[in-house]
Phi, psi and omega in degrees: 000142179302168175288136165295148175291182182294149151297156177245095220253317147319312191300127198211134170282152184260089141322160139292323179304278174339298170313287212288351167312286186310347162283305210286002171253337186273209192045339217241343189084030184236149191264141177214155179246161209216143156274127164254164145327283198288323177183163202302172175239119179245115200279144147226195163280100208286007133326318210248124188308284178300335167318295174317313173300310187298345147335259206307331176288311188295325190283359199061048071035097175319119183277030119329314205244110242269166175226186184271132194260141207224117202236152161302338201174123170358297180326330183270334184348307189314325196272348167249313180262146193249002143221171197202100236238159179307321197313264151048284182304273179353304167325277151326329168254356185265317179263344143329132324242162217175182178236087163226127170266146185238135180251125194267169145305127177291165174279160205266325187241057161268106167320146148285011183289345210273315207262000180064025177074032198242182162249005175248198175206170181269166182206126151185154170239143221245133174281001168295150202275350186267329173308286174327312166303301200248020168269002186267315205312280187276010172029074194177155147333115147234158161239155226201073192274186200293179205234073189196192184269156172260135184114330192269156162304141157277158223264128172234008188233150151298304192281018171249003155276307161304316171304011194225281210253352187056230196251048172242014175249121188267040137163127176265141182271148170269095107303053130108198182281171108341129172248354157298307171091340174225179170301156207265126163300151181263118100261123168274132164223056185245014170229219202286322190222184192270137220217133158247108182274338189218109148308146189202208176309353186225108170346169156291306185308311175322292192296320179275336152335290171288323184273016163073011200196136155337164162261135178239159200292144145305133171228195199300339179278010187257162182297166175300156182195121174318140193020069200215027165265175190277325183267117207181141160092002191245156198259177202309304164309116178320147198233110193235127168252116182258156154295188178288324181281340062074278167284286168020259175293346161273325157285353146310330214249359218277008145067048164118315182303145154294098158255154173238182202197122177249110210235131189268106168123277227225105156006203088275120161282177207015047157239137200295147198276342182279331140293005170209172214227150210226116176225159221284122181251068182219103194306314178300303214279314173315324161281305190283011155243019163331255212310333190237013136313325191248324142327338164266002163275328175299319187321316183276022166072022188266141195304288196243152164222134165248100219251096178289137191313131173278165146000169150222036186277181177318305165009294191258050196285295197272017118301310156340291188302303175313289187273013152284341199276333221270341170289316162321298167322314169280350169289331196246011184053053173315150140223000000 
């Protein structure tokens, strides 16, 4: 029989006590995981190169592939980007803090481990109250891409963070679920015009509301941007988005296969009700229970997970985006 896995002994409430561990390791060049709005964080001192690398080593992380810097307050822009254009301001005040990353021209002592050898960098500050308590602590940069295998469902729970890394993280903070549940919109506004690179937690429509102008698509000129590769976001079981009808006929049909079911509303008959997961067709409430709807269908070992198709009105822009990447992935054996 395998060895039982580890207690998860990292795992600490975020206390005071807890914040000040956890300043005091990112201070030590050690990686800690964290609760954001949107999903867990896995921190380091984004100043310190190697702090930063170990990042990139637990995740298997392309060192290509740039990650975010999560600053206490508007007020550090400065201290990372070396123009900070109004839209910028703007931005930063109307969703600071929140989950919009804004990505700038860097600052000259902006690592690359942090910018992926780019010349901008991501910027953002995250509204949760245990993120705020320890980017106040340690009073710095951390940077903090999801707290997962790259490539993988992001973490909106502490223990789906441990169920990724165990005791190679030396300690995660709890703060509950995640309450966005995906990742933080992407805009660059380090070229002529405002650019959407990753839809996310703060609409497209919002953001062009204050900047008064359209958003224009990312193209081949635009910077590298976390989790803007095409396969991304996916749990071990292949991920096909179906209708209902659909489902059905596949599940009828499944010759021998495990299937699971991400199902909108309503059940799916003639499926074990333990395969599947019955979520909200309220584009907010349906994102903060993605990730750890398909994570508890991977748990149950299924072959496919079938995942009824959403809305397509704007709403559900970054939810698209997410099971389109989570389906790719698993199609292409993302790791």
């Amino acid at each position: 029989a395998p060895p039982p896995p580890p207690a998860p002994v990292n795992i600490v409430a975020a206390d005071e006590a807890g914040i000040a561990r956890a300043a005091e390791l990112l201070r030590a060049g050690e990686l800690v995981a964290f609760p954001t709005e949107t999903v867990y964080g896995l921190g380091a001192d984004a100043k310190n190169a190697a702090a930063v690398g170990k990042i990139y080593a637990l995740k298997g992380r392309p060192a290509g592939h740039p990650v975010i810097v999560h600053l206490a307050d508007a007020a550090r822009l400065d201290d990372w980007a070396s123009e900070v254009p109004e839209a910028a301001r703007r931005l930063a005040r109307a969703f600071w803090p929140g989950p919009l990353t804004l990505v700038l021209k860097r600052a000259p002592q902006v690592p690359d481990a942090v910018t992926g050898g780019q010349d901008t960098v991501g910027l953002r500050v995250p509204s949760h109250p245990v993120a705020q308590a320890l980017l106040a602590a340690f009073d710095g940069g951390v940077a903090a891409p999801s707290a997962n295998k790259f490539g993988r469902v992001s973490p909106t729970l502490a223990e789906h963070v441990f169920a990724d890394f165990q005791l190679a993280v030396p300690l995660i903070l709890d703060g509950g679920a995640a309450d966005v549940g995906i990742e933080s919109t992407i805009v660059d506004l380090a070229g002529e015009r405002p650019r959407l690179l990753r839809p996310g937690g703060v609409a497209a429509a919002a953001i062009e509301e204050v900047l008064g102008a359209p958003l224009a698509a990312a193209d081949e000129s635009a910077p590298r941007a976390p989790g803007a590769l095409p396969a991304h976001y996916a749990p071990k079981a292949h991920v096909r988005l179906a209708k209902r009808v659909e489902m059905l006929e596949a599940i009828a049909s499944h010759k021998g296969r495990r299937l699971g079911a991400l199902a909108l509303e309503v059940k799916v008959p003639r499926l074990n009700p333990a395969l599947q997961r019955v979520v909200p067709a309220i584009a907010a409430q349906y994102a903060h229970e993605l990730y750890a709807a398909l994570r508890a269908l991977d748990a149950q070992n299924v072959d496919l997970i079938l995942v009824e198709a959403p809305p397509g009105s704007p709403a559900w822009a970054a939810v698209h985006d997410r099971l389109a990447r989570a389906a790719r992935g698993a199609t292409e054996g993302a790791t």
